[in-house]
N, C-alpha and C positions, 0 to 999 in steps of 0.2 A: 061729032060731039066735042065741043072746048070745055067743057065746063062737067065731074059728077059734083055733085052731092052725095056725102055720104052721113047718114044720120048714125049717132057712136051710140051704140050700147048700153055704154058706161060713160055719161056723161062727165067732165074734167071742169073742177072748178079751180082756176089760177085769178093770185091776185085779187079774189073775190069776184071775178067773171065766168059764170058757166055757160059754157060750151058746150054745146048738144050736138053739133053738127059742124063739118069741115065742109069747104067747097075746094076740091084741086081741081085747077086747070090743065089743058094740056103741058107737058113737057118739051121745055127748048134746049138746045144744046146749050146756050148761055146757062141753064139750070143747074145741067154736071157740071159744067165745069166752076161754078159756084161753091156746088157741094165739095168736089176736089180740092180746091185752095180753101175752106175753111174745117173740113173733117180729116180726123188723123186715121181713125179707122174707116173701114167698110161700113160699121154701124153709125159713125157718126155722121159719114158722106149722106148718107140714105134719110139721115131726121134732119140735115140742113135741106138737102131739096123737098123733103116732102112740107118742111117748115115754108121752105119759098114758094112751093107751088100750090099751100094752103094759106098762103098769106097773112100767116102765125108767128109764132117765135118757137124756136126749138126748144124754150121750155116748157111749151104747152103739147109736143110732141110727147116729148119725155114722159109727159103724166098719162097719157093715153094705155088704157088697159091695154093687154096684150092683144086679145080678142080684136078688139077694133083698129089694132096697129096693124094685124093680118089683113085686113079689111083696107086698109090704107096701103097697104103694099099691093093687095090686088088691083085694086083701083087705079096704080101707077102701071102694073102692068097688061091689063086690058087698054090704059093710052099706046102701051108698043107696039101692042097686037093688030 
């Protein structure tokens, strides 16, 4: 599988676009280390790659309810598994 889909919960409206739904791809090592050079923390590492590998901007990550940011993180790690 390259590609979920995950339909959010809690829809995020930015910018006056709502987003109902993220598509991440699989994870490349060019992704960490992305998120490396542009996040200071562990949390910011984690909303740049999941921004690059939903093909978003991290500040539509940012808006994302908590509930479906779990949901985004599982989704990154069922790609390791």
């Amino acid at each position: 599988m390259n590609t979920t889909t995950l339909t959010l919960t809690f829809p995020v409206t930015l910018n006056g676009i709502e987003t109902t739904a993220l598509s991440m791809r699989r994870p490349k090592v060019r992704d960490m280390l992305i998120g490396e050079k542009k996040g200071k923390s562990d949390a910011e590492r984690e909303i740049h790659v999941f921004a690059n590998l939903c093909e978003v901007t991290p500040d539509l990550i940012q808006e994302l309810d908590m509930a479906d940011y779990a949901e985004l993180q599982k989704t990154y790690q069922d790609f390791l598994s």
